[in-house]
C-alpha distance (Angstrom), angle and dihedral (degrees) to the residues before:
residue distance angle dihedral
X1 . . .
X2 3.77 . .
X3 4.02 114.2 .
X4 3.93 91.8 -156.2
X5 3.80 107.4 59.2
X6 3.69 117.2 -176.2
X7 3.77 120.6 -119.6
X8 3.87 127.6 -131.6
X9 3.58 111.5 -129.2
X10 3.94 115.6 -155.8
X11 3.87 129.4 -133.8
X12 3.96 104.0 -49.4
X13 3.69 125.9 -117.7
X14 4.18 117.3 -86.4
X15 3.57 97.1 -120.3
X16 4.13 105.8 -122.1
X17 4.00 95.9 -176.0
X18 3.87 88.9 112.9
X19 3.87 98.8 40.9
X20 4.21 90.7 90.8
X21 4.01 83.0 56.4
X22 3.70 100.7 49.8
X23 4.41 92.9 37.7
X24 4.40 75.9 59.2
X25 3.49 98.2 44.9
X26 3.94 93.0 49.2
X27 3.69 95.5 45.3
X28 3.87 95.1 39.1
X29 4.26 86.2 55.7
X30 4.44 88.2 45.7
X31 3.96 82.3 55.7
X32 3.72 100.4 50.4
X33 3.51 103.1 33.4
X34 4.33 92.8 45.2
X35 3.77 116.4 99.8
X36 4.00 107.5 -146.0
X37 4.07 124.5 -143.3
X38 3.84 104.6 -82.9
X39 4.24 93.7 -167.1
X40 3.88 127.9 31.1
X41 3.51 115.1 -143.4
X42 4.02 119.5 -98.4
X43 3.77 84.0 -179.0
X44 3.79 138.0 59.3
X45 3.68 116.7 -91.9
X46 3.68 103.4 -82.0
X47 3.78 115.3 -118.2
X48 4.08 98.1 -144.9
X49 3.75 122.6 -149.5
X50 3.52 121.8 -106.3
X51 3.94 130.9 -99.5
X52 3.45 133.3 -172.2
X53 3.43 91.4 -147.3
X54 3.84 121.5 51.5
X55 3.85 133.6 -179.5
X56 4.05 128.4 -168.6
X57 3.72 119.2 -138.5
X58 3.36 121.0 -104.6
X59 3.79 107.9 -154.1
X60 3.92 106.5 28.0
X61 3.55 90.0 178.1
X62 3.28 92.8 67.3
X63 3.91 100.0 45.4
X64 3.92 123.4 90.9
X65 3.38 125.4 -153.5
X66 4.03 126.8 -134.0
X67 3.87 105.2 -177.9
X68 3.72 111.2 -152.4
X69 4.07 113.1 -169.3
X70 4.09 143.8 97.6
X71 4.26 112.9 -50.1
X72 3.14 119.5 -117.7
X73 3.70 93.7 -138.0
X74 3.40 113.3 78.1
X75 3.80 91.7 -142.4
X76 4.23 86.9 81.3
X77 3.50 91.5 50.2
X78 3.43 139.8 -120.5
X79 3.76 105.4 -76.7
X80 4.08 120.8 102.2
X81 3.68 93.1 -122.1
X82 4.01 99.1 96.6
X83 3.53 118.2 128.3
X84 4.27 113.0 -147.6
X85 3.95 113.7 -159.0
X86 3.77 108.6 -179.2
X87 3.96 115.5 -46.4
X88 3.96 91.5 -14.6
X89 3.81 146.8 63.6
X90 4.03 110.9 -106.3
X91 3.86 146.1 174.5
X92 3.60 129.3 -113.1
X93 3.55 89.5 -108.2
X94 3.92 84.4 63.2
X95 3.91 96.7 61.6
X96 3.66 95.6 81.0
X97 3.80 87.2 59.2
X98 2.72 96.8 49.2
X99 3.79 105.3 46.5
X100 3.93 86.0 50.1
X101 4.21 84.8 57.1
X102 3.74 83.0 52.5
X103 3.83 95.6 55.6
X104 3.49 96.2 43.3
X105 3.48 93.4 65.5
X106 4.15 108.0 49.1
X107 4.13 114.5 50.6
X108 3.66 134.0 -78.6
X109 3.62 88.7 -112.0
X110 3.66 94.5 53.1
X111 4.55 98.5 43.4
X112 4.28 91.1 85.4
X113 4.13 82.4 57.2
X114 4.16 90.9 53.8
X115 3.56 117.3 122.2
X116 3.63 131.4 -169.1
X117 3.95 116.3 -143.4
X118 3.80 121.4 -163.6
X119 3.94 124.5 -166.7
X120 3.34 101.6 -171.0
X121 4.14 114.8 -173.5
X122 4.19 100.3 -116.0
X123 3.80 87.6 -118.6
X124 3.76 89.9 60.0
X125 3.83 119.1 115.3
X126 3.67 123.1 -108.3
X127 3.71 90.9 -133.6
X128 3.49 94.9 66.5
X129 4.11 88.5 50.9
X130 3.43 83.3 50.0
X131 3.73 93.7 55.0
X132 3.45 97.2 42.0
X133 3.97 94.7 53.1
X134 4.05 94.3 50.5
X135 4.14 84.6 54.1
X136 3.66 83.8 51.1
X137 3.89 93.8 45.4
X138 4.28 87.4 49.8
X139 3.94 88.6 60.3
X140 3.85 95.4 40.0
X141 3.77 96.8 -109.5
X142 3.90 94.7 142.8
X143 4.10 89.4 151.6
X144 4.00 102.9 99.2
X145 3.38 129.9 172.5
X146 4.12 123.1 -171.2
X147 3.93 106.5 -155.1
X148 4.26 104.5 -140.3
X149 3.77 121.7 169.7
X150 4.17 112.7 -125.6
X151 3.90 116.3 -99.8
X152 3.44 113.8 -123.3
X153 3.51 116.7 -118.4
């Protein structure tokens, strides 16, 4: 009989010395490349109509949002007809400001490409739609989008 007998070794361990480097890397790349909110919602999540027919933006940096829909604050009212323009609750006379805010802050070259979104709550008037899109025709805004939610077929 041999005096040296050789051992078996099992499976070796997975080396986990570079796991704290990759775990940095991927959260590091989730922080630069994630967009955050810009506006909090003054009113209730709108519920949009339905469309047969529905078509993503192309250029969301370019889009600005005018939230149409019932405030949350009481102080507003209760009706559906209140008009959200960035972090507060505004008139239709305050789209054209507002638009004009918009432009100032994106490039000459990049204004003609501008659209306008509205989410409008499907309770919300069509007078205040109405309202909204002739302040947007005053400042030349004639790019419109309607946000809808698909119908399930």
């Amino acid at each position: 009989m041999s005096k040296f007998r050789k051992k078996k070794k099992g499976m070796p361990a997975v080396n986990t010395a570079a796991l704290p480097d990759i775990v940095f890397m991927l959260l590091f790349f989730f922080m630069v490349t994630t967009t955050m909110r810009e506006t909090s919602l003054q009113i209730d999540t709108p519920r949009l109509p339905s469309a047969s027919e529905v078509k993503k933006l192309e250029h969301k940096s370019l889009v600005t949002t005018i939230y149409v829909g019932k405030a949350k604050d009481a102080k507003y009212g209760v009706s559906y007809n209140r008009i959200q323009l960035n972090d507060k609750i505004g008139k239709p006379e305050d789209v054209p400001a507002f638009i004009i805010n918009a432009r100032s802050k994106v490039s000459e070259a990049e204004v003609p490409f501008m659209t306008t979104s509205i989410k409008a709550d499907k309770e919300s008037s069509v007078g205040t739609i109405t309202d909204i899109r002739l302040k947007l025709r005053d400042v030349n805004a004639l790019k419109i989008s309607y946000s809808a939610s698909k119908t399930a077929e």
